[in-house]
C-alpha positions in Angstrom: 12.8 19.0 7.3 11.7 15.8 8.4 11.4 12.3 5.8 9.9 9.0 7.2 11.1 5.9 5.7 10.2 3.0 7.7 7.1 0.5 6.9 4.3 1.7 9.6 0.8 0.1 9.3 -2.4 2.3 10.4 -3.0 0.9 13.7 0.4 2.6 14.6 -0.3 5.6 14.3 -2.8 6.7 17.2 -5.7 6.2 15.6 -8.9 4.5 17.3 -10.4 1.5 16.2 -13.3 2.6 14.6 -11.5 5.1 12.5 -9.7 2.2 11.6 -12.7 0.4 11.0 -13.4 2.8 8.4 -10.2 2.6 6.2 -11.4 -0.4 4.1 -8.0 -2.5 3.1 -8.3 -2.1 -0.5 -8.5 1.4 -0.5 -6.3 2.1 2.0 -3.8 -1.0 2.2 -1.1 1.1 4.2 0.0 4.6 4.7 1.4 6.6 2.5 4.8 8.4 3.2 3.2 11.7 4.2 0.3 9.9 5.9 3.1 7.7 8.2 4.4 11.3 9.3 2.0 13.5 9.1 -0.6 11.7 11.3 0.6 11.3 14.8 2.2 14.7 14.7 -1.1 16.5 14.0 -2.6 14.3 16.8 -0.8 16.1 19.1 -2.2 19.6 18.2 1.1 21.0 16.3 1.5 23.3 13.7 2.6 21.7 10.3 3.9 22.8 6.7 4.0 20.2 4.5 5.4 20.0 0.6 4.3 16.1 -0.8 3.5 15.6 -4.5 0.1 15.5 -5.7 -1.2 12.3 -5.7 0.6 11.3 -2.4 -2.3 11.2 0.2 -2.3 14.6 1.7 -6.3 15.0 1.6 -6.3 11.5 4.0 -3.5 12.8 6.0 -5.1 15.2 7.2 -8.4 14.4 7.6 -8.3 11.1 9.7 -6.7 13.5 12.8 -9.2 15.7 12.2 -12.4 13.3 12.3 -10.3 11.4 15.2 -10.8 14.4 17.4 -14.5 14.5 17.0 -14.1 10.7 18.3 -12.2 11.7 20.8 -14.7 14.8 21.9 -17.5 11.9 21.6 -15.7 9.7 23.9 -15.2 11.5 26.2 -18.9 13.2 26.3 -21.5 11.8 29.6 -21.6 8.6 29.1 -25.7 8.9 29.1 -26.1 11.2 26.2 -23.4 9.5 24.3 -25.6 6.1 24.7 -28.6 8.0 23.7 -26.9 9.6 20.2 -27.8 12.7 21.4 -26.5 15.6 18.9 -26.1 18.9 20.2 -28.9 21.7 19.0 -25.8 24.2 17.8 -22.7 22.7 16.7 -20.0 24.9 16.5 -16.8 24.6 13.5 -14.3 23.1 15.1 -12.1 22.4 11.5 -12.3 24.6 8.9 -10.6 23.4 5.8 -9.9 25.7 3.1 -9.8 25.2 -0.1 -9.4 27.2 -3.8 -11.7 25.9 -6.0 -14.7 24.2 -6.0 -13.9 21.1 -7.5 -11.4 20.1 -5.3 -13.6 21.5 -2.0 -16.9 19.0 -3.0 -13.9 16.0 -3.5 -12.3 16.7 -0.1 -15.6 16.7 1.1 -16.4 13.3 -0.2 -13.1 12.2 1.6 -14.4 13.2 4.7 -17.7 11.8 4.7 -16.3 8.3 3.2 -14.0 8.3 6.7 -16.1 9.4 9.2 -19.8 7.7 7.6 -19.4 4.8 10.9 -20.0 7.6 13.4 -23.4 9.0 11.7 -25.0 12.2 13.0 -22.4 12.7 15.3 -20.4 14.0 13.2 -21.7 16.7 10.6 -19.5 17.7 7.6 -20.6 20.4 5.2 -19.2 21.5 2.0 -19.6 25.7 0.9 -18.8 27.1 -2.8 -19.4 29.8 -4.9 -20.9 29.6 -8.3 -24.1 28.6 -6.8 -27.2 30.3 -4.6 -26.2 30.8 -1.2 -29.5 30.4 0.3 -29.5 26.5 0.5 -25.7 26.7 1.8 -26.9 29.1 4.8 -29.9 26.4 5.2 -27.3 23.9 5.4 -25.6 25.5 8.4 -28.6 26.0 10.5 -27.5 24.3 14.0 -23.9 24.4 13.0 -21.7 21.8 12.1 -18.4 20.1 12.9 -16.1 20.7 10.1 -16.4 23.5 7.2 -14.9 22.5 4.0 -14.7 26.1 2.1 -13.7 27.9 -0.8 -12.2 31.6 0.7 -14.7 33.8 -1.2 -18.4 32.1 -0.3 -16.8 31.8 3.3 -16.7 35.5 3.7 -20.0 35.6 1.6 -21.5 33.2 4.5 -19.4 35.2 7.2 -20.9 38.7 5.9 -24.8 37.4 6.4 -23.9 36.1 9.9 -24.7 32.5 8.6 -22.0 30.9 10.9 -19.3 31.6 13.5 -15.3 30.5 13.4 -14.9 31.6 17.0 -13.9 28.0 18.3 -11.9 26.9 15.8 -9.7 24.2 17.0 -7.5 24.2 13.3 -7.4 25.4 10.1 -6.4 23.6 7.1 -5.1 25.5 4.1 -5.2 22.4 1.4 -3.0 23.4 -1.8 -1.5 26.7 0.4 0.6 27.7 -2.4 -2.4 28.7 -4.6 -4.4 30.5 -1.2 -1.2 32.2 -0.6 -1.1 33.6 -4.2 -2.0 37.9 -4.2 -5.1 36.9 -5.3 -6.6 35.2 -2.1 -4.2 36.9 -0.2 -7.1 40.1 0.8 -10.0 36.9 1.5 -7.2 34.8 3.5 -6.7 37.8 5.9 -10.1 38.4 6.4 -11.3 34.8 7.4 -7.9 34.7 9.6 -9.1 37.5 11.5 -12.2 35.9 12.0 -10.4 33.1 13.7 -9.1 32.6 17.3 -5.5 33.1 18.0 -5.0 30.2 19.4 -5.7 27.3 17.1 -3.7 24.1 15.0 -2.6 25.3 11.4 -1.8 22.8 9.1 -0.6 23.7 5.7 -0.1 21.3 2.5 0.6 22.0 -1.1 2.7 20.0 -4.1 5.1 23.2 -4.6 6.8 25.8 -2.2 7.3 28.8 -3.5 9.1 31.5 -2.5 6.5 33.9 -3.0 4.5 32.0 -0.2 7.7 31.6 2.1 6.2 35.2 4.3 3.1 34.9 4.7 3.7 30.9 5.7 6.1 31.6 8.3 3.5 34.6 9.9 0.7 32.1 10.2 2.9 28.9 11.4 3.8 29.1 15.0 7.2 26.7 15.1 5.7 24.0 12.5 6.6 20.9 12.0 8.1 20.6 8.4 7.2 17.4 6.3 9.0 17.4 3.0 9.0 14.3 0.5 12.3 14.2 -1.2 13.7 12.0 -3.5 11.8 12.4 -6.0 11.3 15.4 -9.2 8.6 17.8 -9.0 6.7 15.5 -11.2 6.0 11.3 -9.7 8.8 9.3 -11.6 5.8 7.2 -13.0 4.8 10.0 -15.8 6.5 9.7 -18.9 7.0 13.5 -20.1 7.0 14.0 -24.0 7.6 17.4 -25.8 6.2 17.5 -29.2 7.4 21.0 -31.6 4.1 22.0 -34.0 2.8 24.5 -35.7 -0.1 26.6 -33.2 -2.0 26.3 -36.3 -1.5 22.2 -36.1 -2.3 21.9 -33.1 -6.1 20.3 -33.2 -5.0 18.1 -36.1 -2.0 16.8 -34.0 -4.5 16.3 -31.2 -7.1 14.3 -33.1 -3.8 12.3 -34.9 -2.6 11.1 -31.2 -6.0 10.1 -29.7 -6.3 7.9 -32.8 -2.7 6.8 -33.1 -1.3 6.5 -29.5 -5.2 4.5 -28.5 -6.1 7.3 -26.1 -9.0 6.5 -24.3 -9.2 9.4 -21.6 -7.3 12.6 -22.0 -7.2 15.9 -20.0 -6.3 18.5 -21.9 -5.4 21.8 -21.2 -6.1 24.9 -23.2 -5.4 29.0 -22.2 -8.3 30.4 -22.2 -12.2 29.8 -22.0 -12.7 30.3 -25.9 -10.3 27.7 -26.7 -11.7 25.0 -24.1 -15.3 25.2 -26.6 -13.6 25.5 -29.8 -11.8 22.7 -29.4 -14.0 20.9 -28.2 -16.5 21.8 -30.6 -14.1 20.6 -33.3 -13.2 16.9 -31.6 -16.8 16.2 -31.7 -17.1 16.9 -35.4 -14.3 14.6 -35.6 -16.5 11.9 -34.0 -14.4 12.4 -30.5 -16.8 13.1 -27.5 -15.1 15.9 -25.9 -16.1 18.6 -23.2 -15.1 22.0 -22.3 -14.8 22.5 -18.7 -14.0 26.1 -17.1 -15.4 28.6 -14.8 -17.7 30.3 -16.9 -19.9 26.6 -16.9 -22.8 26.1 -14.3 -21.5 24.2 -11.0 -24.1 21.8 -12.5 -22.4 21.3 -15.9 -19.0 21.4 -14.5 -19.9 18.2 -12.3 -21.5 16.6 -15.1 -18.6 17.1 -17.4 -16.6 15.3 -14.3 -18.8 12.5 -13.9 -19.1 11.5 -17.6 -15.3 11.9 -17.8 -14.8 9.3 -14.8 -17.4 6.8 -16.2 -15.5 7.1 -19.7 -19.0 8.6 -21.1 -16.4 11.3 -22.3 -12.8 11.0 -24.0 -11.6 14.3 -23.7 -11.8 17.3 -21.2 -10.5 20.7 -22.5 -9.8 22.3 -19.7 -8.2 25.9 -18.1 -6.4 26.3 -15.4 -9.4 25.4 -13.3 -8.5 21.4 -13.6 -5.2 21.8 -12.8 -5.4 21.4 -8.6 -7.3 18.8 -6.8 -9.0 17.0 -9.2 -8.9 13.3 -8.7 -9.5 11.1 -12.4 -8.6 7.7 -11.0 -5.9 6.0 -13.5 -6.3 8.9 -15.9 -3.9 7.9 -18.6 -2.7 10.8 -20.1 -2.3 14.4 -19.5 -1.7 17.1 -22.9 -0.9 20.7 -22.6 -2.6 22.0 -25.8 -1.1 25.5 -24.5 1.9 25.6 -22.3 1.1 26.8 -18.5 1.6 30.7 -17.8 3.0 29.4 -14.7 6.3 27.1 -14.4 4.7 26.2 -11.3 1.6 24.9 -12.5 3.0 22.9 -14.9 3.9 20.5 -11.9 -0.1 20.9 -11.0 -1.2 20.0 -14.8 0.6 17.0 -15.5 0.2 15.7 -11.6 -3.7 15.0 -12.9 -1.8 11.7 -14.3 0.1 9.1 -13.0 -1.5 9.1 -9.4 -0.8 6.7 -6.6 1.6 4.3 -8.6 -0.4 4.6 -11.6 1.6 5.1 -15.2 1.0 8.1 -16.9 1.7 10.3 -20.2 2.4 14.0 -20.1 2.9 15.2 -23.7 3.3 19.2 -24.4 2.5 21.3 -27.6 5.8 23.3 -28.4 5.3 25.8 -30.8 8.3 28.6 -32.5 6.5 31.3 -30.2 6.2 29.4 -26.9 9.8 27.9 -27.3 11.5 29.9 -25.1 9.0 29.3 -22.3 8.8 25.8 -22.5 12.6 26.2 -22.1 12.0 28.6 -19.3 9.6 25.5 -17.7 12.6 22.9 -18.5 15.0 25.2 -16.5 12.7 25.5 -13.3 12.0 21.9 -13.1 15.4 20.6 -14.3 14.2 18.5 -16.8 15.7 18.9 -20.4 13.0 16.7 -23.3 14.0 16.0 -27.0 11.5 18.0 -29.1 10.3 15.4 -31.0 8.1 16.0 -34.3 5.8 14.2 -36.0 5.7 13.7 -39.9 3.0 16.0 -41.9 3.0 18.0 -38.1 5.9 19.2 -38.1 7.0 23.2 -36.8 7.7 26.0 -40.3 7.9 29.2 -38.7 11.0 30.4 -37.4 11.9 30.8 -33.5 10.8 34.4 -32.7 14.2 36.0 -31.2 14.1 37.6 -27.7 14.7 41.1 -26.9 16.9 40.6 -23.8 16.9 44.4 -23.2 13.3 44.8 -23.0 12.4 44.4 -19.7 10.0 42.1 -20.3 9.1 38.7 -18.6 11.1 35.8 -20.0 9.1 33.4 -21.8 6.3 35.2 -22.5 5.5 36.0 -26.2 5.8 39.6 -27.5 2.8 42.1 -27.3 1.9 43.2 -30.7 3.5 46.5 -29.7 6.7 45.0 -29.4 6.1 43.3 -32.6 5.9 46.6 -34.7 8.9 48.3 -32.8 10.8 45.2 -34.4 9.5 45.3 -38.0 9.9 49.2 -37.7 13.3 48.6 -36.8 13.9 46.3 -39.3 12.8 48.7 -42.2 14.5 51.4 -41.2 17.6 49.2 -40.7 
């Protein structure tokens, strides 16, 4: 476990001057603590597992080694074809960077061409999803290309009609490697791995480490170099977290009461399901708030417009699932509200890490209600935090805090099946 403290400007950490040239001061006025030690260990072709908070510069962190290696290929190509720009007729992936969802594949995309724009058609990223036709995607590979941003399943999709080859792959980035590690990429992350060559850079970097990824990690890493940024909660210091008990029935009133009353101006809210992302929305707009649902069943085209009205402020509120919670990038998005509590402790890091990003302040507020009480208390346990549940007047929780049948068997936190429900009125009547 390794932690780098000391002030270190760009130019110290092996990078060439025109990458340099390309990280413009006021975006990039200094390294980041993960960027300081991630940079000039992935230079030198080593395995590395890294655990930083969101918001702390991964995506950079890893791209700048990977576009200074094209450089370095360039530099080192006959000096006469270098001179002329001449491009080779099949480029083969030399980075592939995976990534889960779409969202966060076309923004690490946009990274990537922003950094490596000065060196033109020499280098060639491209950028593969599901959700949309693959034929313009296979088009797109058509003489190769240098580095493959991909989601796991339209990689196999492109894999399966021979659209591409991963047979000189030089590394392979899993970005947010806690969610590709999860059962449910587990089958897809196999496959492309087999595709690969056995002797390639892996680097891996996520916000949480769980243990549940701690296996299949270790298989993949060949004596990596461990990066983790302590000192701070799961959550950056700069969000202030709020717990707020209600009614489930309140809950769209007490939503609509703190846009108005707190002056929200841009909110990302986060609902359970897809039904609830419309419904609520549906309703905020009645109310005179422009709101948008945003989840998977929308078009990649909707779902990018929803994102781009949200950034230029042509849209308050997002209601979003699960979807939004990794990768998305709302520059000084103020405030962050869990309209239903995260299924996952885990992701309730990923939710309210949407807000208060690179220094920025942010507001985290949660719904509490008498039947997800004991998992918000299960979420306070895992992160070690402990809120006050505050209430608000005329919002305030009635029912009564549903009791827990410790001898059930079932998962703690959750709320009881309907099942379970009449076994505990039939129980009471016949008691």
């Amino acid at each position: 476990m390794h932690l780098c403290l000391s002030p270190m400007p760009f130019q110290d950490l092996g990078l060439s001057p025109e990458l340099l040239f390309a990280l413009k001061p006021k975006t990039y006025p200094a390294p980041t603590p993960v960027q300081r030690e991630f940079i000039p260990v992935a230079l030198t072709g080593r395995d590395i597992w890294v655990t930083a908070p969101t918001g702390s510069g991964k995506t950079v962190a890893y791209a700048l080694p990977l576009i200074e290696r094209l450089t370095q290929s360039f530099s080192s190509a006959k000096p006469q074809t270098a001179a002329m720009g001449y491009v080779r007729n099949t480029k083969p992936v030399q980075s592939l960077v995976l990534v889960p969802t779409r969202e966060l594949a076309i923004q690490v995309s946009q990274t990537f061409m922003a950094l490596s724009a000065h060196l033109g058609k020499l280098c060639k990223i491209t950028v593969v999803f599901g959700g949309v036709s693959i034929n313009p995607q296979m088009m797109g590979l058509r003489g190769g290309t240098d580095i493959l941003i991909a989601t796991p399943g339209r990689l196999i999709d492109l894999l399966d009609h021979n659209a591409l080859q991963l047979s000189q792959i030089n590394t392979l980035v899993l970005d947010e490697a806690d969610k590709l590690m999860e059962f449910g990429f587990q089958e897809e992350l196999q496959r492309i791995l087999t595709a690969l060559p056995v002797q390639r850079q892996n680097l891996c970097l996520s916000a949480t480490r769980p243990e549940s990824m701690e296996g299949l990690a270790k298989s993949l890493l060949h004596n990596p170099y461990e990066i983790q940024i302590l000192g701070e909660t799961p959550q950056p210091a700069e969000i202030v977290q709020r717990a707020i008990y209600t009614d489930a029935a309140l809950r769209t009133q007490l939503l609509k009461h703190l846009i108005k009353a707190q002056h929200l101006k841009q909110i990302l809210v986060f609902v359970a399901t897809q039904h609830s992302s419309e419904i609520v929305a549906a309703k905020l707009r009645v109310s005179g708030i422009s709101a948008e649902p945003f989840h998977g069943q929308l078009s990649q085209g909707k779902r990018q417009q929803v994102l781009a009205d949200f950034k230029l402020h042509r849209v308050k509120v997002v209601l979003a699932t699960d979807l939004a919670s990794r990768g998305l990038d709302i520059e000084k998005l103020p405030a962050v509200i869990n309209y239903d509590l995260p299924r996952s402790a885990i992701d309730y890091t990923h939710r309210i890490g949407r807000t208060g990003r690179a220094g920025e302040p942010g507001l985290a507020i949660s719904f509490v209600c008498p039947e997800s009480l004991h998992h918000w208390e299960l979420i306070e346990k895992r992160h070690a935090v402990k809120l006050d549940r505050e209430t608000i007047e005329g919002f305030e929780a009635t029912g009564p805090v549903p009791e827990v049948d410790k001898g059930s068997g079932g998962v703690k936190g959750r709320r009881l099946s309907k099942k379970d429900k009449l076994r505990q009125l039939a129980a009471k009547n016949n008691g």
